[in-house]
FIVEXSE-212822 format. One record per residue (C-alpha): residue number from 1; x, y, z. Coordinates in nm, 3 decimals, always signed. Each point is the difference from the previous one (the first is absolute). Last residue first. Example, Ala and Ser with C-alpha at 12.3 -4.5 7.8 and 13.67 -1.06 7.14 Angstrom:
<rec><nr>2</nr><u>+1.367</u><v>-0.106</v><w>+0.714</w></rec>
<rec><nr>1</nr><u>-0.137</u><v>-0.344</v><w>+0.066</w></rec>
% end
This chain:
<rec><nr>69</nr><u>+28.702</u><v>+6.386</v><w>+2.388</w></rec>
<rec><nr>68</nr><u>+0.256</u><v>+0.175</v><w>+0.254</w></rec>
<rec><nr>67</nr><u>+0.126</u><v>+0.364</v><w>-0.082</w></rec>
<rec><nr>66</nr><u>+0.283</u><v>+0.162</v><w>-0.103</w></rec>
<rec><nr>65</nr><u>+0.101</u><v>-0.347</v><w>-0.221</w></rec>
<rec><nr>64</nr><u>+0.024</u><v>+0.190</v><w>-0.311</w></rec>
<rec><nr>63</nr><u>-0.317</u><v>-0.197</v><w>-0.163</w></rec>
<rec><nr>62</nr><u>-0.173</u><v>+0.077</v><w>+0.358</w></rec>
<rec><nr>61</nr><u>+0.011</u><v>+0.321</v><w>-0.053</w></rec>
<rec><nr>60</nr><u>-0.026</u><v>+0.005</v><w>-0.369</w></rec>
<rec><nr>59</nr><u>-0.369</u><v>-0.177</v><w>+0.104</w></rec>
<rec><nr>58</nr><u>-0.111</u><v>+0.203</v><w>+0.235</w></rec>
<rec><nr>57</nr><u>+0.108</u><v>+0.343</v><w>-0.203</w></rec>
<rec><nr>56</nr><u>-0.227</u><v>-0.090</v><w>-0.318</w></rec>
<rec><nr>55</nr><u>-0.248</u><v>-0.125</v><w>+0.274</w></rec>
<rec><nr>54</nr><u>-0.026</u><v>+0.357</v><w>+0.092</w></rec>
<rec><nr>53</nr><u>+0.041</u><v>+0.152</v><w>-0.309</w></rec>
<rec><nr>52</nr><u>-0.318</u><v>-0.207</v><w>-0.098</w></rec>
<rec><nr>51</nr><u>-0.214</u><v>+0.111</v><w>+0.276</w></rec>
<rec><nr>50</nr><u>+0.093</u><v>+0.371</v><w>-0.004</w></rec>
<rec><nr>49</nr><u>-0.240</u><v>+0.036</v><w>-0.317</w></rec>
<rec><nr>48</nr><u>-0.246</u><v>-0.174</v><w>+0.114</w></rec>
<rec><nr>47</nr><u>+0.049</u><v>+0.176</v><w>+0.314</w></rec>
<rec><nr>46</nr><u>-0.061</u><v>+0.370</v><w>-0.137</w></rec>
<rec><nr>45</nr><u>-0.295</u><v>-0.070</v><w>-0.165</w></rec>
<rec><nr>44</nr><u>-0.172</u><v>-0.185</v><w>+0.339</w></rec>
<rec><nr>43</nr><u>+0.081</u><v>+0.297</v><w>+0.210</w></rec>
<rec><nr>42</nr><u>-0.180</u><v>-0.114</v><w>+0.353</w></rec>
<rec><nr>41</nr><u>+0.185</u><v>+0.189</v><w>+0.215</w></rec>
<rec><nr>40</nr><u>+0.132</u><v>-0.357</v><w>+0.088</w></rec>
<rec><nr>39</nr><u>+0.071</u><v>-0.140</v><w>-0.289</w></rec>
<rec><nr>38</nr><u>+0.255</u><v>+0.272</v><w>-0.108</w></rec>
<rec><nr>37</nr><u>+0.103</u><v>+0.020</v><w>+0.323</w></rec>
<rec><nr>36</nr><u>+0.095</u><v>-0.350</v><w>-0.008</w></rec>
<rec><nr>35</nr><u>+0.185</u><v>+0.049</v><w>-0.373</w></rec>
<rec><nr>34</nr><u>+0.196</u><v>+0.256</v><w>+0.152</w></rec>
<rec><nr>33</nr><u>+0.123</u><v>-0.165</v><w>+0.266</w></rec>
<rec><nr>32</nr><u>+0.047</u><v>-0.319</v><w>-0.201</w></rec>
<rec><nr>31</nr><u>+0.212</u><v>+0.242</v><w>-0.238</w></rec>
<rec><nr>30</nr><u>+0.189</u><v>+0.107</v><w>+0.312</w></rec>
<rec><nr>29</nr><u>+0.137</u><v>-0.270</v><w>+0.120</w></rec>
<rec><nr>28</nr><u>+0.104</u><v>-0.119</v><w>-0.354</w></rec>
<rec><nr>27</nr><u>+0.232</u><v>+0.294</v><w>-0.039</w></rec>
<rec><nr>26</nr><u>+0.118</u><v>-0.045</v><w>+0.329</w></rec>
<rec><nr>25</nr><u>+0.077</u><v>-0.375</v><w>-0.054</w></rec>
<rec><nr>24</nr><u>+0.199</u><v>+0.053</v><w>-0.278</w></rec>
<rec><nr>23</nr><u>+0.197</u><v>+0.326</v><w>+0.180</w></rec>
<rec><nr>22</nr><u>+0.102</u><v>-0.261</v><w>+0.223</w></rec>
<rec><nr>21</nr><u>+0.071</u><v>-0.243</v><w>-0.260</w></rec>
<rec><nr>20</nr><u>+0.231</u><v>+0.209</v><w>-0.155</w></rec>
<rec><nr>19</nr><u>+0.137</u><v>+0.125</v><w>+0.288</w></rec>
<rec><nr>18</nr><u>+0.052</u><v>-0.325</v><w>+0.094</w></rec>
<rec><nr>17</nr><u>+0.170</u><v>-0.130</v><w>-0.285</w></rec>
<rec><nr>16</nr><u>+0.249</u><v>+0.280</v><w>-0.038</w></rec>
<rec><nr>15</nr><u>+0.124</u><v>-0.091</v><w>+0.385</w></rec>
<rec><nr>14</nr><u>+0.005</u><v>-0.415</v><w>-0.085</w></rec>
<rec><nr>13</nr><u>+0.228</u><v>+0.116</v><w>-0.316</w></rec>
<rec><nr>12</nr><u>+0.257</u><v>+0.182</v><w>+0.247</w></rec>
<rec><nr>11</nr><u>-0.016</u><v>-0.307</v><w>+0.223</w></rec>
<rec><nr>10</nr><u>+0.066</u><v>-0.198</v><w>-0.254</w></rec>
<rec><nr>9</nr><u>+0.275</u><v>+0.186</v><w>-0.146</w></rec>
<rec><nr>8</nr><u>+0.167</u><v>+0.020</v><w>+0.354</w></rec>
<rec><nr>7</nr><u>-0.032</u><v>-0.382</v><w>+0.034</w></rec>
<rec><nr>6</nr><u>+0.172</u><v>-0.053</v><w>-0.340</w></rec>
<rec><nr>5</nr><u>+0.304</u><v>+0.225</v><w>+0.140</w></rec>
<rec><nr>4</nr><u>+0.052</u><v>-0.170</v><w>+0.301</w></rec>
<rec><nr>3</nr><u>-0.031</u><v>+0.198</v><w>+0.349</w></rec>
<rec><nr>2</nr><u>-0.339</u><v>+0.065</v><w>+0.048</w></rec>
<rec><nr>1</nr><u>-0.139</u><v>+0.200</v><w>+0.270</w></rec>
% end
């Protein structure tokens, strides 16, 4: 554990960031779950309109860095 008082910040900041990007990556886990069953029960209505949340949640993914481009 940390002993200096800028290293104890940082490691309290690197804890908030991964739940953050843990619950992040759950969120987005389970859109593309979604949108797969979607596509693959053959519900064309409801995946066009999963389709665009789902890149919506890519792409602010990868623009807060939970995800690689």
């Amino acid at each position: 554990m940390a002993n200096h008082p800028s290293a104890l910040k940082r490691y309290r900041q690197s804890q908030h960031r991964r739940l953050i990007n843990q619950m992040n990556r759950h969120k987005l886990k389970t859109q593309m779950k979604r949108l797969r069953a979607a596509i693959a029960t053959g519900k064309a209505a409801d995946a066009k309109t999963l389709l665009p949340e789902t890149f919506s949640l890519i792409d602010r993914s990868v623009q807060k860095g939970v995800i690689k481009k």
